[in-house]
TIZA-364931 format. One record per residue (C-alpha): residue in one letter; y, x, z negated; residue number from 1. Coordinates in Angstrom, 1 decimal. Layout:
BEGIN
donu = A&yy = Y&xx = X&zz = Z&loba = NUM;
...
This chain:
BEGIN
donu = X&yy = 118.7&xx = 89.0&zz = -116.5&loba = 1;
donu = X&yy = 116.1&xx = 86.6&zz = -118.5&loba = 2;
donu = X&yy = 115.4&xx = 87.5&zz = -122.1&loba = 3;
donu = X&yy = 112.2&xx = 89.5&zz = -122.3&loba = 4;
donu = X&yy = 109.8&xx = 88.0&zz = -124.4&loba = 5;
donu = X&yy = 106.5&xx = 90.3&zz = -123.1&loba = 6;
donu = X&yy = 103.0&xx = 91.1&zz = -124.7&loba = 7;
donu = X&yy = 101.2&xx = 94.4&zz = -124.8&loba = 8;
donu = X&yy = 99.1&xx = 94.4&zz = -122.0&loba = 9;
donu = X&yy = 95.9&xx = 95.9&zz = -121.5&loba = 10;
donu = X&yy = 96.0&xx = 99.1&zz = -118.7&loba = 11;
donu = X&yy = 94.3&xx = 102.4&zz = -117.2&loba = 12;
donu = X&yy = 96.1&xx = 104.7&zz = -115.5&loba = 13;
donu = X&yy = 94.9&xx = 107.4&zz = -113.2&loba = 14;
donu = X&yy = 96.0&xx = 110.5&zz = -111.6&loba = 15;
donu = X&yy = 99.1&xx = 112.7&zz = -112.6&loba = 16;
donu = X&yy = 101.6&xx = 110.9&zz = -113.9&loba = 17;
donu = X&yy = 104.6&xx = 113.2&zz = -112.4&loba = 18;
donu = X&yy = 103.7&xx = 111.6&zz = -108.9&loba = 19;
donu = X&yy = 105.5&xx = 108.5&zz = -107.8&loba = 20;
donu = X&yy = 103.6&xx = 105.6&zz = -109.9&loba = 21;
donu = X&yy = 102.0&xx = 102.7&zz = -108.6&loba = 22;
donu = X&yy = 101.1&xx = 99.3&zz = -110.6&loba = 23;
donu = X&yy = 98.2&xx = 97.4&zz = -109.2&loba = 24;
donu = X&yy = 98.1&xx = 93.4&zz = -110.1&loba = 25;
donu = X&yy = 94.9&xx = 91.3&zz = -109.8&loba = 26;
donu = X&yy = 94.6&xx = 88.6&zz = -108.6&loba = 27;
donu = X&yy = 93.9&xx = 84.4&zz = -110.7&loba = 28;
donu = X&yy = 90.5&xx = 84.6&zz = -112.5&loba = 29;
donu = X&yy = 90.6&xx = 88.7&zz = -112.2&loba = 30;
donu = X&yy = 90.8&xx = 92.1&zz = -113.9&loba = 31;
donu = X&yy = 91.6&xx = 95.2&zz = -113.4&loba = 32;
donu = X&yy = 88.1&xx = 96.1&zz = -112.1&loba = 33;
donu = X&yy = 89.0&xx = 94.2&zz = -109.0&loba = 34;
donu = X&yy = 91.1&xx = 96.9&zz = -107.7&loba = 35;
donu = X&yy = 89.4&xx = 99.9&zz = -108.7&loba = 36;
donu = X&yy = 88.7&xx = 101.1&zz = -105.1&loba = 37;
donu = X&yy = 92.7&xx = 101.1&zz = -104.1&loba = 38;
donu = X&yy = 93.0&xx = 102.7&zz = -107.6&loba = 39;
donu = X&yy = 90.7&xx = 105.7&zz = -106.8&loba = 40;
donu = X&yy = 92.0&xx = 106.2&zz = -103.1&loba = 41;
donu = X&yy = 95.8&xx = 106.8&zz = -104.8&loba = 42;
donu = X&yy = 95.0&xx = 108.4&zz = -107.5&loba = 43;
donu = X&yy = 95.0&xx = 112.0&zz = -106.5&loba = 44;
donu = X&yy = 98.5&xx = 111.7&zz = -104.9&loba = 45;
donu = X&yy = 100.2&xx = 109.1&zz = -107.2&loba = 46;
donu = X&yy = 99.8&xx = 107.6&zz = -111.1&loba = 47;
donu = X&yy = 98.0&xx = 104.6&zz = -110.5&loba = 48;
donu = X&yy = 98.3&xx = 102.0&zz = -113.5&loba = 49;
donu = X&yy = 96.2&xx = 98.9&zz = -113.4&loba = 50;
donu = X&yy = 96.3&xx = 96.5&zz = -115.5&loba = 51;
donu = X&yy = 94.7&xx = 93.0&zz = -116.5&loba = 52;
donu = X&yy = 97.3&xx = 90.7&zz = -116.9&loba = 53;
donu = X&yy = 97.9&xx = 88.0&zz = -119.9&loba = 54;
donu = X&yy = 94.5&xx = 85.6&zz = -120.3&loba = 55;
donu = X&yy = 92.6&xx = 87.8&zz = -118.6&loba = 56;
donu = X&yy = 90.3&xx = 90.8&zz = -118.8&loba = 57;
donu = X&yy = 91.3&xx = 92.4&zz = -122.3&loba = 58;
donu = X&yy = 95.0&xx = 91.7&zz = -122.3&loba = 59;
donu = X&yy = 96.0&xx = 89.0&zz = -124.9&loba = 60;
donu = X&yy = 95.7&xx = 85.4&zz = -125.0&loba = 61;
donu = X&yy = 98.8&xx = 83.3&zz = -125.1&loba = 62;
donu = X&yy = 99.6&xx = 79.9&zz = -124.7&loba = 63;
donu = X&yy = 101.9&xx = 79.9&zz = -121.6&loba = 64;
donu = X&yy = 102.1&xx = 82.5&zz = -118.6&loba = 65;
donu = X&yy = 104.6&xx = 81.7&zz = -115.9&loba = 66;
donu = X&yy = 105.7&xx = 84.0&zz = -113.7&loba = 67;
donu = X&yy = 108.9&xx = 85.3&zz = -115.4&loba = 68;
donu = X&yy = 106.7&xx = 85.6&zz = -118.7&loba = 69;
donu = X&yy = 104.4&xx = 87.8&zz = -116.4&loba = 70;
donu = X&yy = 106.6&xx = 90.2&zz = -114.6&loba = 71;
donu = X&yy = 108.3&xx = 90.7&zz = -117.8&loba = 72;
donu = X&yy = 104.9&xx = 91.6&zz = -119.3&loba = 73;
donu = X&yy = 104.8&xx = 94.3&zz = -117.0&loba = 74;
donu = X&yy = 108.9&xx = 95.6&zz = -117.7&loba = 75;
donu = X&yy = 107.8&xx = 96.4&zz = -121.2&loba = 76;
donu = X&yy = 104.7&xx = 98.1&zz = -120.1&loba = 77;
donu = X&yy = 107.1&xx = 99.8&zz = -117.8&loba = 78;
donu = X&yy = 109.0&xx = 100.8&zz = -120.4&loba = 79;
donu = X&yy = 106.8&xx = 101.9&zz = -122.7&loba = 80;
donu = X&yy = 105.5&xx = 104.3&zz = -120.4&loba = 81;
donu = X&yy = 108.6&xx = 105.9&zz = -119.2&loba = 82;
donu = X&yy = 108.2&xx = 104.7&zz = -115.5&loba = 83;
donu = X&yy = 111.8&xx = 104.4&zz = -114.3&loba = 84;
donu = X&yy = 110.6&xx = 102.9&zz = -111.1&loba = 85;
donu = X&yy = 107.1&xx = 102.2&zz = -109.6&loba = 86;
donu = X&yy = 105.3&xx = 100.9&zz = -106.2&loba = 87;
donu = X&yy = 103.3&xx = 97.7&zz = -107.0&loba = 88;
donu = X&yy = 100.6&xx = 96.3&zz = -105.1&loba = 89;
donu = X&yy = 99.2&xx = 93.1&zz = -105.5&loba = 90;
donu = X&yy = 96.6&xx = 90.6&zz = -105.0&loba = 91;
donu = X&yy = 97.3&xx = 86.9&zz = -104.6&loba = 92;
donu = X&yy = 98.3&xx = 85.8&zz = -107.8&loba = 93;
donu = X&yy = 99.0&xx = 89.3&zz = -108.4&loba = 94;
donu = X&yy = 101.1&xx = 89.7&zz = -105.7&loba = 95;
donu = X&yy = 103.6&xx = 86.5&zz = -106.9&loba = 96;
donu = X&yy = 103.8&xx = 88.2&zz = -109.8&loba = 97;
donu = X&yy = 104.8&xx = 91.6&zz = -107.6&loba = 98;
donu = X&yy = 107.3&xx = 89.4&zz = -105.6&loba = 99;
donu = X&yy = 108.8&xx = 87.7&zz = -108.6&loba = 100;
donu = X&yy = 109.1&xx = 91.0&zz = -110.4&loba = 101;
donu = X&yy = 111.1&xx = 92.8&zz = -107.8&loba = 102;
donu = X&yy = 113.6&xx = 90.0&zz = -107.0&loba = 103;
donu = X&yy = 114.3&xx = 90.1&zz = -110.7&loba = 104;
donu = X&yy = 114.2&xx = 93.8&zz = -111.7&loba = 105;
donu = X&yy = 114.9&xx = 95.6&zz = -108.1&loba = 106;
donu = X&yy = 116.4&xx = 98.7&zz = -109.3&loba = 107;
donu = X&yy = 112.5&xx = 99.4&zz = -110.8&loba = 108;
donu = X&yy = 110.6&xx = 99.1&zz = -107.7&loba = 109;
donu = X&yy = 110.4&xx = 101.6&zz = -104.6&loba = 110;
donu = X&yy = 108.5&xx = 98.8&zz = -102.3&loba = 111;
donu = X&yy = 106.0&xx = 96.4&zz = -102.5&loba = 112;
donu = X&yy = 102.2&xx = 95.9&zz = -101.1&loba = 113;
donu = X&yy = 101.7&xx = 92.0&zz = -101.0&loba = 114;
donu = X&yy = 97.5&xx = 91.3&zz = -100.0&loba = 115;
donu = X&yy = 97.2&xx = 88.1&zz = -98.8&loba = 116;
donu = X&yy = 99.9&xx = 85.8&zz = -100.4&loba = 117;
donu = X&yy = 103.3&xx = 84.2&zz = -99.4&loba = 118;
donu = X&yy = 106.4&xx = 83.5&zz = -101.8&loba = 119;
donu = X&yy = 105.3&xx = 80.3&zz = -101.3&loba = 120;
donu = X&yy = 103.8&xx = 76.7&zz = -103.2&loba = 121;
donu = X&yy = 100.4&xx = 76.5&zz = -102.7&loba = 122;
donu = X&yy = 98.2&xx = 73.2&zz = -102.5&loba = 123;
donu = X&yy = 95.2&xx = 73.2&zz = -105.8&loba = 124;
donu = X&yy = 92.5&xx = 74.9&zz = -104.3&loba = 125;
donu = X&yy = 91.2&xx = 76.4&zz = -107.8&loba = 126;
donu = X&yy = 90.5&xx = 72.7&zz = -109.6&loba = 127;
donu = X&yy = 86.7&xx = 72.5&zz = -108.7&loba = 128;
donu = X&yy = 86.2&xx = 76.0&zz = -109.6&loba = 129;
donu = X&yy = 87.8&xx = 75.3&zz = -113.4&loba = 130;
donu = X&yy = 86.3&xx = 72.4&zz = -113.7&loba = 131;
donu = X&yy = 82.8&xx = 74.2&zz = -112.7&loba = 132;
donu = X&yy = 83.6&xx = 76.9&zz = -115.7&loba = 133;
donu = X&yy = 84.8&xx = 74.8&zz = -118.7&loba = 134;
donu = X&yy = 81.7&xx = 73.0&zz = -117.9&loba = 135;
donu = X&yy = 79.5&xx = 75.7&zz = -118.5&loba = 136;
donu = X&yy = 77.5&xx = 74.9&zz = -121.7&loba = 137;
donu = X&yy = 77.4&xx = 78.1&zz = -123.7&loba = 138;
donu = X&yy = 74.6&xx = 76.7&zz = -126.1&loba = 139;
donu = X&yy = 72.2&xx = 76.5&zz = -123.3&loba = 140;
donu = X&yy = 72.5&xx = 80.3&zz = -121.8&loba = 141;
donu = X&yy = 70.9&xx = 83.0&zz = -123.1&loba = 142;
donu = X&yy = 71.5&xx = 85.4&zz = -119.8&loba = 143;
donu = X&yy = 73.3&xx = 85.7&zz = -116.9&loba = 144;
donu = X&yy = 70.9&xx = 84.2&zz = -114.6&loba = 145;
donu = X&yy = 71.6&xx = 80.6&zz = -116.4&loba = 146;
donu = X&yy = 75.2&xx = 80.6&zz = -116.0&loba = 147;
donu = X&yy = 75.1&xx = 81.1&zz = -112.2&loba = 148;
donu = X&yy = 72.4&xx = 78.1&zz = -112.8&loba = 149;
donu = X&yy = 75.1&xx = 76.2&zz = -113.9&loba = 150;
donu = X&yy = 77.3&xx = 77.0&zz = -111.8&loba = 151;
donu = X&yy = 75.8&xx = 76.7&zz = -108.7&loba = 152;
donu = X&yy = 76.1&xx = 72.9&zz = -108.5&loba = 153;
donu = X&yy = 79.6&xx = 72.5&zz = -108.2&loba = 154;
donu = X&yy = 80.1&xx = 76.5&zz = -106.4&loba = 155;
donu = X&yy = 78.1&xx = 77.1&zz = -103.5&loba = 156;
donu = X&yy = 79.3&xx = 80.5&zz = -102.7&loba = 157;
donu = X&yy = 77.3&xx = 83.1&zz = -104.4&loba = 158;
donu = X&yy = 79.7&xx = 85.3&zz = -104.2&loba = 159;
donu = X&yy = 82.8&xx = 83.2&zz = -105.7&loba = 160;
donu = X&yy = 79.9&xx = 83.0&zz = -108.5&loba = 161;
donu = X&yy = 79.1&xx = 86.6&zz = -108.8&loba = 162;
donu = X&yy = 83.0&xx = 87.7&zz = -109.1&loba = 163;
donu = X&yy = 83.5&xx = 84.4&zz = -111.7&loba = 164;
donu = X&yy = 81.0&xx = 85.7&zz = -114.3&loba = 165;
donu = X&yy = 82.5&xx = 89.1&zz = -114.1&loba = 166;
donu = X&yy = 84.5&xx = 87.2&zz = -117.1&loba = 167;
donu = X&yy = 81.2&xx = 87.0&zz = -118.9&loba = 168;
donu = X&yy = 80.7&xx = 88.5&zz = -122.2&loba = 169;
donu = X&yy = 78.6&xx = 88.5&zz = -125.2&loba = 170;
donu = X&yy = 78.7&xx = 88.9&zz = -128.5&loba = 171;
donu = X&yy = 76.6&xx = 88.5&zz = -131.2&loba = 172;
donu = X&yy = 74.1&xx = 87.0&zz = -129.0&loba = 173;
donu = X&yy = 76.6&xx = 84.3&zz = -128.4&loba = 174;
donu = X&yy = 78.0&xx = 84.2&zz = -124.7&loba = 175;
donu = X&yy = 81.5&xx = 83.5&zz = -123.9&loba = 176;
donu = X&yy = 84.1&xx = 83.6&zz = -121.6&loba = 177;
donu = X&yy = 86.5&xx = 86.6&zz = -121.5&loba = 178;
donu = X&yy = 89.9&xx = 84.7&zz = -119.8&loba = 179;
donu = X&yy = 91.6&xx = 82.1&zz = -121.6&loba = 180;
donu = X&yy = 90.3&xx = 79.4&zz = -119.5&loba = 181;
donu = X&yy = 92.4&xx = 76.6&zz = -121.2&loba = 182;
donu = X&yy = 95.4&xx = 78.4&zz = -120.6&loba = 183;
donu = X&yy = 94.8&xx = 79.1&zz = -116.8&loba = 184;
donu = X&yy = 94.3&xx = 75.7&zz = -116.7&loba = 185;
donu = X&yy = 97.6&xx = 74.3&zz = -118.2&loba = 186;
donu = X&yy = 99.3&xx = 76.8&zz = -116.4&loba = 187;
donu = X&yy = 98.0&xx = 76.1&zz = -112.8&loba = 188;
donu = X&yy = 100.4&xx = 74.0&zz = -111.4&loba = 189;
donu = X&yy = 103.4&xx = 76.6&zz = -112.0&loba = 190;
donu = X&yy = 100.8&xx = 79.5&zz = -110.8&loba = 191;
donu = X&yy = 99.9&xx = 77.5&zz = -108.0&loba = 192;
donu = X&yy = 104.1&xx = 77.9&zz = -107.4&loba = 193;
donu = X&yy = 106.2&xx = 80.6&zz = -105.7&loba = 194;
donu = X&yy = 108.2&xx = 83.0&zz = -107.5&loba = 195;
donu = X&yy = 110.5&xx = 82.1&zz = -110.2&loba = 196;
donu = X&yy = 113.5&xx = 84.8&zz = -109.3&loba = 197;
donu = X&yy = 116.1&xx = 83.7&zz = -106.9&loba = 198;
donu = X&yy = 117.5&xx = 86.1&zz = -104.3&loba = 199;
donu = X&yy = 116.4&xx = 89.3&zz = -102.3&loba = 200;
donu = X&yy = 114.3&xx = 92.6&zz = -102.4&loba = 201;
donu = X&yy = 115.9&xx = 95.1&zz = -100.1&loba = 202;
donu = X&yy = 113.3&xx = 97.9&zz = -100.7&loba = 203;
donu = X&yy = 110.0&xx = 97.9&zz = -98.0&loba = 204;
donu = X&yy = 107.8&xx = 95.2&zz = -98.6&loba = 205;
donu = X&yy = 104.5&xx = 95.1&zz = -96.5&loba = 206;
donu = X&yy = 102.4&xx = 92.2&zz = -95.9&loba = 207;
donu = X&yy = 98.6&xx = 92.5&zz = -95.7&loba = 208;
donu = X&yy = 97.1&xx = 89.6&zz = -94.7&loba = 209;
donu = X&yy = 93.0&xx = 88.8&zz = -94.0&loba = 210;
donu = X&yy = 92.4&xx = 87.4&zz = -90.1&loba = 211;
donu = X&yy = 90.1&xx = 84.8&zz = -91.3&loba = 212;
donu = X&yy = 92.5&xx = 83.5&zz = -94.7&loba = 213;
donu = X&yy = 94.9&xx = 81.3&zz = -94.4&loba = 214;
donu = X&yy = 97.0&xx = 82.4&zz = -97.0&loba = 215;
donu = X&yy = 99.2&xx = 83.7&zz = -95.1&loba = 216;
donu = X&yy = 100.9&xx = 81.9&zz = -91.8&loba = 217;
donu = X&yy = 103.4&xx = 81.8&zz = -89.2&loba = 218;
donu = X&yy = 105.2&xx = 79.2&zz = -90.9&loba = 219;
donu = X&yy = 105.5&xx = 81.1&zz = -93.9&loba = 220;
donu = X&yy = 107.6&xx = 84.2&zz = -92.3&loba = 221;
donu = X&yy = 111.3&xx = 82.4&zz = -92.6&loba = 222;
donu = X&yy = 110.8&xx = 82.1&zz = -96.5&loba = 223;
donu = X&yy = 109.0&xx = 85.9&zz = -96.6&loba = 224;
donu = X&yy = 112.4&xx = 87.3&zz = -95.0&loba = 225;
donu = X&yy = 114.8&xx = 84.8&zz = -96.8&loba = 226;
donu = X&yy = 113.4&xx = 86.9&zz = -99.7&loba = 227;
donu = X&yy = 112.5&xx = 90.3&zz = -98.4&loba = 228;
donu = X&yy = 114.3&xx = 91.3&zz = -95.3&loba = 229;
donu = X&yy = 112.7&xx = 94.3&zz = -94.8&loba = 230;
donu = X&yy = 109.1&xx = 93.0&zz = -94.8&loba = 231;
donu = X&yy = 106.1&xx = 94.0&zz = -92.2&loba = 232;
donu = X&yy = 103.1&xx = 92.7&zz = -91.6&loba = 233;
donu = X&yy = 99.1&xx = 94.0&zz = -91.3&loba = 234;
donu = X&yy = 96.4&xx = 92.0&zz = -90.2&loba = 235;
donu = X&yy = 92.8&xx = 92.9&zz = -90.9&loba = 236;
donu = X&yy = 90.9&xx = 91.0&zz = -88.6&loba = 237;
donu = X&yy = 87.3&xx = 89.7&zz = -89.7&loba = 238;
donu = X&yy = 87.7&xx = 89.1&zz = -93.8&loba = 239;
donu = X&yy = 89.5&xx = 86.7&zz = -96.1&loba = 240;
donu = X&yy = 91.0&xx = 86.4&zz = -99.1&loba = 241;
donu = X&yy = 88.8&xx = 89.2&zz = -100.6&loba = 242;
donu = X&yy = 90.2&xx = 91.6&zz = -97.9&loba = 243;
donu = X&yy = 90.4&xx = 94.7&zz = -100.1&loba = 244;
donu = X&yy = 86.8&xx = 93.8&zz = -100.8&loba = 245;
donu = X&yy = 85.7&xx = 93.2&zz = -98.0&loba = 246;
donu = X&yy = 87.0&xx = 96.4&zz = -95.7&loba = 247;
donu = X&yy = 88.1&xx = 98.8&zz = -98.5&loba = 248;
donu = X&yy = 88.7&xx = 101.7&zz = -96.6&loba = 249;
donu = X&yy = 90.6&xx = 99.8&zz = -93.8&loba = 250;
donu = X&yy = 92.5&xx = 98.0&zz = -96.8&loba = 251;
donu = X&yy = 92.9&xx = 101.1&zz = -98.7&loba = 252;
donu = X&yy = 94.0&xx = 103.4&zz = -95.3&loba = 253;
donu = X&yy = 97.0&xx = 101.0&zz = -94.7&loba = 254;
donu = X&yy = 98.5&xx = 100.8&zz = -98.0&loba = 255;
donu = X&yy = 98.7&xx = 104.9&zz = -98.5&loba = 256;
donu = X&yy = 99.8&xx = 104.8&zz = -95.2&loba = 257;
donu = X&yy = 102.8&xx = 102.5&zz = -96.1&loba = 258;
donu = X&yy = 103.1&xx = 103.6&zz = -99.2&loba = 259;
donu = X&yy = 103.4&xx = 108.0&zz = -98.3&loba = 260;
donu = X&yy = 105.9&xx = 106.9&zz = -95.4&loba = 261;
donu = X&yy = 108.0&xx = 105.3&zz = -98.3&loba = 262;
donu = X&yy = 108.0&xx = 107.3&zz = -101.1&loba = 263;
């Protein structure tokens, strides 16, 4: 087992927490906001904790954030609320730090809800979009309106743009951004990686993929079982990478399906 070196993240929890727990993981350039819809939909039959993990939301800044740091970020906040074993869902980024988690510490997780990513290396598909942020000049915004302004020449889609300046914040009339930006940025290449942890995850694993992402492919399902032999798939046609966004209550339906038929 690797030696823990983990920060205190930032979390909410929901619901009763002598009901199975579940840990909810957002997604590269996310918080914990991003998931409050699943969080909601559990949280009258399990103990929903969401978190924002390290660089982003309110959760420290630190230098370096593989994905061993990570999933042992979440083992001590694991541990320092008494959760002897949880579900975890998560969300791209989220859910390699799910899969890396449970190949390392298995005996803590009851199964796994993976939306929309493989255990897989990924191709740079983020660079425009952190060049398009560190670019932002700070000294010429006074509201929200002028960094979408900003924005907008290098990110077309005003919706990418909307859930970017979620990481907005301002203080002292001075405007900021919330994630540590330079630290995403020295990290990408390993984030952009598969899973640290060697071996398997016996427990159920389910796969929820969007029909119009291509996150998720064919080619992909030999290294998915290499490393969780028990895994299933769910498609939800007509959405992409935002899929629990996009069809929350179709999202939402499948994974308390999965997850009351496992618990």
């Amino acid at each position: 087992m690797r030696e823990s070196k983990n920060i205190s993240l930032n979390y909410e929890t929901l619901g009763d927490k002598q009901h199975s727990a579940v840990l909810l993981i957002h997604g590269l350039f996310g918080d914990l906001d991003n998931l409050k819809s699943i969080s909601r939909a559990l949280s009258d039959h399990y103990f929903v904790i969401n978190i924002d993990v390290r660089n982003h939301g309110q959760s420290p800044w630190v230098e370096t954030m593989s994905f061993p740091e990570m999933s042992d970020d979440i083992l001590g906040l694991l541990e320092s609320l008494d959760i002897e074993r949880t579900f975890i869902l998560g969300h791209s980024m989220g859910g390699k730090i799910a899969m890396d988690f449970a190949l390392e510490h298995s005996d803590k997780v009851h199964g796994l809800v993976i939306a929309d990513i493989a255990p897989v290396a990924y191709e740079a598909r983020h660079t425009t979009i952190i060049d398009a942020l560190k670019a932002v000049d700070f000294n010429r915004v006074s509201n929200r309106s002028d960094v979408d302004h900003q924005l907008e020449k290098d990110i077309k889609e005003k919706g990418v743009r909307q859930f970017l300046m979620k990481n907005l914040k301002k203080e002292d009339n001075s405007w900021s951004w919330r994630m540590n930006l330079s630290a995403i940025e020295e990290n990408y290449p390993s984030l952009i990686g598969a899973p640290a942890s060697k071996g398997t995850f016996e427990g159920p694993v389910l796969f929820i993929r969007g029909g119009d992402s291509d996150y998720v492919q064919a080619s992909h399902r030999e290294e998915i079982l290499s490393r969780f032999p028990k895994a299933e798939s769910k498609t939800i046609e007509g959405v992409g990478h935002w899929l629990h966004a996009e069809k929350p209550t179709v999202f939402n339906k499948i994974v308390v399906r999965f997850l009351d038929e496992n618990r």
